[in-house]
C-alpha positions as a Python dict, from the first residue, in 0.01 Angstrom:
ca = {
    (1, 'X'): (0, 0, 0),
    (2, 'X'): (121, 159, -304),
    (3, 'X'): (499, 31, -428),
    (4, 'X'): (700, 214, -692),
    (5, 'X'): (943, 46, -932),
    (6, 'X'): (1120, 348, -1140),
    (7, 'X'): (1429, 257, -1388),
    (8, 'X'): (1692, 529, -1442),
    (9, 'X'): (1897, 532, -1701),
    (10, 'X'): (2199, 734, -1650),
    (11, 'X'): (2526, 858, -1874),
    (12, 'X'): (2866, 793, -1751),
    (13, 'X'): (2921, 1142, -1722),
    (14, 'X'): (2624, 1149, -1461),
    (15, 'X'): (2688, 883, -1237),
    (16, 'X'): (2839, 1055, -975),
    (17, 'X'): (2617, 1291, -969),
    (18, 'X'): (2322, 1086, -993),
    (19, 'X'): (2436, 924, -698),
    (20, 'X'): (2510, 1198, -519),
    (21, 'X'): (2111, 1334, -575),
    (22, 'X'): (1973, 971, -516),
    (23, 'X'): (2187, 940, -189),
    (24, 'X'): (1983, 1268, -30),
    (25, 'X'): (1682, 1189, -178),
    (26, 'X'): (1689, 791, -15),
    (27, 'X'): (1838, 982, 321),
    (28, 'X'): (1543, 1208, 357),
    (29, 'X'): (1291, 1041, 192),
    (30, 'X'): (1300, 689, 423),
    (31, 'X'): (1205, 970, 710),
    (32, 'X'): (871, 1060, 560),
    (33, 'X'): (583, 990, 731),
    (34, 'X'): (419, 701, 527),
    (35, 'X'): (742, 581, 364),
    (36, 'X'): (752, 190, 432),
    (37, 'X'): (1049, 131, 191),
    (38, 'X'): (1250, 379, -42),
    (39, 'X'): (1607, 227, -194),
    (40, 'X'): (1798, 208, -491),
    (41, 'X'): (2044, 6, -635),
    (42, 'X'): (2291, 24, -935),
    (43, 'X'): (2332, -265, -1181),
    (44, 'X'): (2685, -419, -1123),
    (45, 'X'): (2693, -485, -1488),
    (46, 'X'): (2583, -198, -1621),
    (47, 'X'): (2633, 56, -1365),
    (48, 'X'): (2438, 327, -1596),
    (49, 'X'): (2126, 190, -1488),
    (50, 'X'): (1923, 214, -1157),
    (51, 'X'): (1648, 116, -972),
    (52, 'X'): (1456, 309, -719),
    (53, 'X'): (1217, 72, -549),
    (54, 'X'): (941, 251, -312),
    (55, 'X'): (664, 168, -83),
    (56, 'X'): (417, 376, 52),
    (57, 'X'): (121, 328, 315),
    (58, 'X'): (-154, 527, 148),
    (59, 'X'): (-168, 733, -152),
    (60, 'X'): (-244, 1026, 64),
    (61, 'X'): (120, 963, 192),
    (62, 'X'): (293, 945, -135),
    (63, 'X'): (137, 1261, -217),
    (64, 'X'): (276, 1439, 70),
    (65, 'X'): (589, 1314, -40),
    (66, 'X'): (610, 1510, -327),
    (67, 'X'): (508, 1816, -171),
    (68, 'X'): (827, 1783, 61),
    (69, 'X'): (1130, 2017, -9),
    (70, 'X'): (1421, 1732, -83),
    (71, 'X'): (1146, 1632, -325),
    (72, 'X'): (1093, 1899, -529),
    (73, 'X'): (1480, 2013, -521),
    (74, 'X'): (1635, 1709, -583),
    (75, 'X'): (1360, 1508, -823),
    (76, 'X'): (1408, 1738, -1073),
    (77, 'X'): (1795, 1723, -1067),
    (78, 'X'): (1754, 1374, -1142),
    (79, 'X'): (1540, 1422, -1404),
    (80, 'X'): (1778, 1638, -1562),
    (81, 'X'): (2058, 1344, -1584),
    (82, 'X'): (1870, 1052, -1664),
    (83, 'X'): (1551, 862, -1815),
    (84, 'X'): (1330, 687, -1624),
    (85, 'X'): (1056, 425, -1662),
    (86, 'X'): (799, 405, -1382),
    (87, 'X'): (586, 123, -1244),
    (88, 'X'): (316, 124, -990),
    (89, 'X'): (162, -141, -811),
    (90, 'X'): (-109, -133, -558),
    (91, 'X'): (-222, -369, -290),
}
């Protein structure tokens, strides 16, 4: 199992539309095959900054996941808007 811990860091300006790109991304993503867990959640006291928490069955998986199309159009909107800081953890 591989589980992803990626901190966003977001302007105020961006929120909204960070949310709006995270919203489809978590919608489609928790459909793909492999996907045991994908959420995020914003700090409630700092609501610039957000956590996208993901777990994946295989790395074989995860990699399909990035080939998807809400991957590669949305993932790079986010980019776009915010900083991140990525962990990875496997079991």
């Amino acid at each position: 199992m591989i589980t992803l811990i990626i901190e966003y860091h977001v302007n105020a300006a961006s929120e909204h539309s960070f949310i709006e790109y995270m919203d489809a991304l978590t919608q489609y993503s928790q459909k793909d095959e492999g996907c045991l867990f994908y959420q995020y959640y914003q700090q409630p006291h700092n609501p610039s900054i957000f956590l996208l928490l993901e777990e994946w069955s295989s790395q074989e998986f995860l990699n399909l996941h990035a080939e998807k199309e809400h991957f590669k159009r949305l993932v790079p909107e986010l980019v776009k808007i915010s900083q991140s800081n990525k962990r990875r953890f496997e079991n």
